[in-house]
C-alpha positions in Angstrom: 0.9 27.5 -33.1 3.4 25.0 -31.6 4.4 22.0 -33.5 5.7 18.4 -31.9 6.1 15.3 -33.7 5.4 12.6 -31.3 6.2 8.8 -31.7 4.1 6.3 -30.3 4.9 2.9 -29.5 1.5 1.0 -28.4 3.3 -1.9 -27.8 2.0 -4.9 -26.3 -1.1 -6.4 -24.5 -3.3 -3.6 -23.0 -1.2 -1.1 -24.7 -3.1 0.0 -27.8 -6.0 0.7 -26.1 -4.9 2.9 -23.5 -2.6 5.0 -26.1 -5.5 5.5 -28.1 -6.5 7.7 -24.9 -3.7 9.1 -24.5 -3.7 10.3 -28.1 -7.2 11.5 -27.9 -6.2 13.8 -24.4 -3.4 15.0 -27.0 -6.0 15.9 -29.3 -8.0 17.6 -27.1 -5.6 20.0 -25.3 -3.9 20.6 -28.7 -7.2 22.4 -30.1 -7.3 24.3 -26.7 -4.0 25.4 -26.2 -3.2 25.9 -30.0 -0.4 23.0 -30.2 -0.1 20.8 -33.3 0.9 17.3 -32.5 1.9 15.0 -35.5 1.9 11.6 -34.5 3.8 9.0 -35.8 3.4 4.8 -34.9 6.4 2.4 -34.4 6.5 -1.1 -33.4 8.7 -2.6 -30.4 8.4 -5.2 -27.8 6.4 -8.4 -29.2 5.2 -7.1 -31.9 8.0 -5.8 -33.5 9.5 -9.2 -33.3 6.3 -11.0 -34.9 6.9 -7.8 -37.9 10.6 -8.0 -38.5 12.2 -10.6 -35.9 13.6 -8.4 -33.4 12.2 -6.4 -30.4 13.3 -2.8 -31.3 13.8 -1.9 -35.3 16.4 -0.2 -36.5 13.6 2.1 -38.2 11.7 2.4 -35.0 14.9 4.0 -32.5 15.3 6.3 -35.8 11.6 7.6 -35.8 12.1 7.8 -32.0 15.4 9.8 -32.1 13.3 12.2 -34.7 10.8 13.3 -32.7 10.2 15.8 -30.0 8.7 13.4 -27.5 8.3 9.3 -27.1 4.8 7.6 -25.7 5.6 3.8 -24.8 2.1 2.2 -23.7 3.4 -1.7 -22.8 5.6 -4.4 -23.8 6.1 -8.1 -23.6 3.6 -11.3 -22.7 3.4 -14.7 -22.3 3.9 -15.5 -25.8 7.2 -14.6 -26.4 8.9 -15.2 -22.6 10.7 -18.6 -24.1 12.5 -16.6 -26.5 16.6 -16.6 -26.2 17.3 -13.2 -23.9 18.5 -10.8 -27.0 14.6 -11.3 -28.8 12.8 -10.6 -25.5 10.9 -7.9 -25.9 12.7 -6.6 -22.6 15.7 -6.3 -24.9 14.3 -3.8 -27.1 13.2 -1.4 -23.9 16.6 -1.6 -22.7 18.0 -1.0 -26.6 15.8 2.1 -26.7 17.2 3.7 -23.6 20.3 3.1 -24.6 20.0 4.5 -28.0 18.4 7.5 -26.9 21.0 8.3 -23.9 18.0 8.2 -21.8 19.9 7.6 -18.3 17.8 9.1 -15.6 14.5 7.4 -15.0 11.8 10.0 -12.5 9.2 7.7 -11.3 6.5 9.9 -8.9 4.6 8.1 -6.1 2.2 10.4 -5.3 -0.9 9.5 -2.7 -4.3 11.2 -4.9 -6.6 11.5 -2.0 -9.6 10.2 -4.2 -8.0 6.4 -3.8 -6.3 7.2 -0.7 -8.0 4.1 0.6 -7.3 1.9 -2.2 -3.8 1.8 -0.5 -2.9 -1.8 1.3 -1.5 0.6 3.9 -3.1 2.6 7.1 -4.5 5.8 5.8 -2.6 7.6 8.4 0.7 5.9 7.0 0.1 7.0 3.5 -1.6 10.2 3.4 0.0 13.0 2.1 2.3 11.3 0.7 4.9 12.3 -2.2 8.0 10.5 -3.3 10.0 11.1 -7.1 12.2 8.3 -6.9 15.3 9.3 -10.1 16.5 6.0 -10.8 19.8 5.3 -12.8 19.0 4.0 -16.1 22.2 2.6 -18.2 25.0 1.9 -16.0 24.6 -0.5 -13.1 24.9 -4.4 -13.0 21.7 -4.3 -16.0 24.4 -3.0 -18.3 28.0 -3.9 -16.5 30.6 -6.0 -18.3 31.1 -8.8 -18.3 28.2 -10.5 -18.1 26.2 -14.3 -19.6 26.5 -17.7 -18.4 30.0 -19.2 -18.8 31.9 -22.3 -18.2 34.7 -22.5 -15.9 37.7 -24.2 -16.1 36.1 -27.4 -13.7 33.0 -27.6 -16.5 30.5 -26.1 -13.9 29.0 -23.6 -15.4 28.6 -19.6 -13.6 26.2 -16.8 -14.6 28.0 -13.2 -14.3 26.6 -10.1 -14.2 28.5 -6.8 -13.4 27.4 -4.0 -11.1 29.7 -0.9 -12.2 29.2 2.8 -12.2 32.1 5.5 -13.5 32.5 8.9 -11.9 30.6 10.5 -15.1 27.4 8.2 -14.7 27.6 9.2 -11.0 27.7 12.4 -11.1 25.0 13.3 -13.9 22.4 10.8 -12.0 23.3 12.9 -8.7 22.9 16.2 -10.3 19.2 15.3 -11.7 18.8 13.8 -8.2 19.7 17.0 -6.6 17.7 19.5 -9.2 14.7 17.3 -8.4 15.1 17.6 -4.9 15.0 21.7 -5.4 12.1 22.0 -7.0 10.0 19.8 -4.5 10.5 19.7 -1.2 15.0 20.2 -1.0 15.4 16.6 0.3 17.5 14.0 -1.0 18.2 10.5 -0.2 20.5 8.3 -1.4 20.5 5.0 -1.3 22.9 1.9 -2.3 24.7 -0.6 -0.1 27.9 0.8 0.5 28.5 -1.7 3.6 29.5 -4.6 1.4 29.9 -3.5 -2.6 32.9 -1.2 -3.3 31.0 0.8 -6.1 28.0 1.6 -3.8 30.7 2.7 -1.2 31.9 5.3 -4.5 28.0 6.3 -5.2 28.0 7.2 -2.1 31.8 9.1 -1.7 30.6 11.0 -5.4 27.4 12.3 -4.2 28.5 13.4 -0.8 31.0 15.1 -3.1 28.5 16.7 -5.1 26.2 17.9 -2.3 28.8 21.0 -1.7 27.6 22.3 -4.8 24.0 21.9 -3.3 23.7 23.6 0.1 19.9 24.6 -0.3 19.5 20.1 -0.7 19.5 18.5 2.8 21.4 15.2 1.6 20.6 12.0 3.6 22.3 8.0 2.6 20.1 5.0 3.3 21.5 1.1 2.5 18.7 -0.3 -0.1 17.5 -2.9 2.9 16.6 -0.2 5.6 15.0 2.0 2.4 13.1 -0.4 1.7 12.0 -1.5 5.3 11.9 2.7 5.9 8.7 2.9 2.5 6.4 0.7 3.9 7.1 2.0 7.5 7.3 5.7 7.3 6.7 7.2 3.3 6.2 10.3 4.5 10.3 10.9 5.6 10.8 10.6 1.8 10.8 13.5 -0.7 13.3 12.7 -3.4 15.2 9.0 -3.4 18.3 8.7 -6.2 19.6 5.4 -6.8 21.0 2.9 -9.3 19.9 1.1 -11.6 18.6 -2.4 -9.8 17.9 -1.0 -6.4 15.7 1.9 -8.1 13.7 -0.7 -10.2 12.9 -2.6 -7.0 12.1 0.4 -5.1 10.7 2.6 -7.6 7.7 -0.4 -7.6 7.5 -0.6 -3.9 6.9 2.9 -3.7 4.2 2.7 -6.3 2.3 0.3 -4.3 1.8 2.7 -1.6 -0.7 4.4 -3.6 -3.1 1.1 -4.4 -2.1 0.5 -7.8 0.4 0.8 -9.9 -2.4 1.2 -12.6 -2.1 4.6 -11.7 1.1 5.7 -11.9 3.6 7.6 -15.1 7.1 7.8 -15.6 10.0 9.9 -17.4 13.1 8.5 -18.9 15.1 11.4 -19.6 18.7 11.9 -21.3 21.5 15.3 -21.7 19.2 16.3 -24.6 16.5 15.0 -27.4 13.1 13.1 -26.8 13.0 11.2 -23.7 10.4 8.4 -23.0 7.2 8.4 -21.1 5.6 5.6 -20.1 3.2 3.3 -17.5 4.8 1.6 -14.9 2.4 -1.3 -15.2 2.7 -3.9 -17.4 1.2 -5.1 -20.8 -1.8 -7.6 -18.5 -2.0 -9.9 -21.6 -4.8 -11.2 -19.0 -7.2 -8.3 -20.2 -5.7 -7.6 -23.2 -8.7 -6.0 -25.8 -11.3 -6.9 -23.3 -11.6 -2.9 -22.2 -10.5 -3.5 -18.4 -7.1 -1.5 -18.5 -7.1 1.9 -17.0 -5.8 4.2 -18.8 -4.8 7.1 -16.4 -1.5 6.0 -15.7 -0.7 6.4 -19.9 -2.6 9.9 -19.6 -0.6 11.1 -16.8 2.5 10.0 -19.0 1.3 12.5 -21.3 1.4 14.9 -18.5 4.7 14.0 -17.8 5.7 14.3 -21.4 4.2 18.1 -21.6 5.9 19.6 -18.3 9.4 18.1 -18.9 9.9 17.5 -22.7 8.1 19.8 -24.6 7.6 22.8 -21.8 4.1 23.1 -21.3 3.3 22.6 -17.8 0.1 24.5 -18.3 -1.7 22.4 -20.5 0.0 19.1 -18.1 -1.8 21.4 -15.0 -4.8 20.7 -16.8 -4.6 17.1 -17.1 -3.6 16.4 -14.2 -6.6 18.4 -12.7 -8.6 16.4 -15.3 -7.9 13.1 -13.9 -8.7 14.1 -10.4 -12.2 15.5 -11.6 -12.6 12.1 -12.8 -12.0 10.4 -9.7 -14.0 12.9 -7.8 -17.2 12.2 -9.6 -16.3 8.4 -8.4 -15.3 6.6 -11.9 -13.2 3.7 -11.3 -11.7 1.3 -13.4 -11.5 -2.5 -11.7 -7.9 -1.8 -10.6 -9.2 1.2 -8.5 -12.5 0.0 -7.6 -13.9 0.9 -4.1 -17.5 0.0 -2.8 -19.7 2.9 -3.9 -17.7 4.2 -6.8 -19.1 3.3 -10.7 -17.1 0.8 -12.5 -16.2 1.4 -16.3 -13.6 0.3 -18.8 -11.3 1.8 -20.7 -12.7 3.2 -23.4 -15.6 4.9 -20.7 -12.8 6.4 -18.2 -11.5 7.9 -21.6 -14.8 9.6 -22.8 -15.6 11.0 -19.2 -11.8 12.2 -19.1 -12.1 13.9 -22.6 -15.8 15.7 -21.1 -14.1 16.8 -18.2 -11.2 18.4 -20.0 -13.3 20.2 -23.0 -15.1 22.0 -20.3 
């Protein structure tokens, strides 16, 4: 038997109750597959700063860094947006990438033909389509120096934020770029703004660089504007997109929409080596918070994530994956997904037909 000790951080919001999913699917796929999974719960986001005051304990990066794999549900809400920038709880996601090295982000957009329709574009636009967009996680102008609000020498005052990448945070963002590309369908595309910002024009000169060492990768460069112009025109040219830091957060979210809902959709944050994280890329919705609205497919397929490319068991992430598209076949929606025709439950409901599915 296999043994992982996993951390989870429920978070905020709708968070709790789609992890509770999530660790139920653990659960379930554990027993079948003989794997052991010893769970262990950490506050961050809000909630850690109504517990202790700040938005990621010291004790809860140290439970993360011990473990063999991280579940983040959701963080943050209207309650504590006021707060002074270093207690959001948007500090304490950015503290645990940080802490755990995790500096390349993989966030799939994948077109399930079940909710092909739930798409705000043409089906012929969208269908078939597949997109990993690997999005630089620490470096960029999130993390540049210097950065704050300051006062000049006139008394105006002048916000500053940095955009900066070295040749090493190039290079290992490209090479995960590049071994993504390789394993789907050998197609990269880069993308920055090299026409007016100097360290775009190096993101670009490194990875052109790099591509020698990656002849079976057919290596294309896009400026962020036209990429973004090029996802809602024609998806389907797009098979693996590497970017920064602030142009992969805007188009790792555009390319979600192309599928209908971002409700439906995991992510990876991966560093060199230990746990990475695997998470939503929705938000907390404070709006339904404990009123059993949220779907929780997006958290399950983070659990899918977290089998194939932390803890190297893409068998038992075949089989939820599979799982969830039973689910949608037999026409179970949760309202973020709803079609005419199809039968609307809640959370805890798309989890119990989920866990039917996958005991068969």
């Amino acid at each position: 038997m296999m043994n992982y000790r996993i951390t989870l951080l429920p978070g905020d919001g709708i968070g709790p109750e789609i992890m509770a999913v999530a660790v139920d699917v653990l659960k379930v796929v554990g027993n079948q597959f003989n794997l052991n999974f010893e769970f262990q719960e950490a506050p961050i986001g809000g909630v850690a700063i109504d517990a202790t005051g700040k938005p990621l304990p010291t004790e809860t990066l140290e439970m993360c860094r011990n473990s063999n794999g991280v579940l983040l549900a959701a963080i943050g809400g209207y309650k504590w947006d006021n707060l002074p920038r270093h207690q959001r709880p948007e500090t304490g996601l950015l503290g645990l990438r940080a802490g755990l090295g995790l500096f390349a982000n993989l966030r799939p957009a994948k077109i399930l033909p079940q909710l092909i329709d739930a798409s705000t574009l043409k089906r012929e636009i969208v269908e078939e389509v597949d997109i990993m967009v690997v999005r630089e996680l620490t470096g960029g102008v999130y993390f540049g120096r210097p950065k704050g609000v300051f006062e000049t020498e006139t008394g105006e005052k002048r916000g500053v934020n940095t955009m900066a990448y070295s040749e090493s945070e190039i290079d290992r963002i490209a090479r995960v770029g590049f071994e993504t590309a390789q394993k789907r369908g050998g197609k990269l595309c880069s993308v920055d703004k090299a026409n007016v910002l100097e360290v775009s024009q190096f993101w670009r000169d490194r990875i052109t660089l790099l591509a020698q060492e990656y002849p079976d990768v057919e290596l294309s460069h896009l400026y962020v504007d036209n990429a973004a112009m090029q996802l809602v025109r024609w998806p389907k040219q797009f098979d693996t997109i590497v970017t920064g830091n602030l142009f992969g957060d805007i188009l790792s979210d555009a390319a979600a929409m192309l599928t209908g809902s971002i409700g439906m959709l995991p992510s990876a944050s991966l560093g060199a080596s230990g746990p990475g994280v695997f998470e939503p890329v929705h938000g907390s919705a404070p709006d339904i918070a404990g009123q059993d609205k949220a779907n929780p497919l997006a958290q399950v397929l983070s659990v899918a994530m977290m089998l194939r490319y932390a803890l190297e068991q893409p068998l038992v992430a075949d089989k939820i994956e599979k799982g969830v598209l039973e689910v949608l076949e037999q026409g179970y929606r949760t309202g973020d997904i709803m079609s005419e025709g199809m039968k609307l439950v809640g959370c805890q409901k798309m989890g119990e037909v989920l866990l039917e599915v996958l005991s068969l």
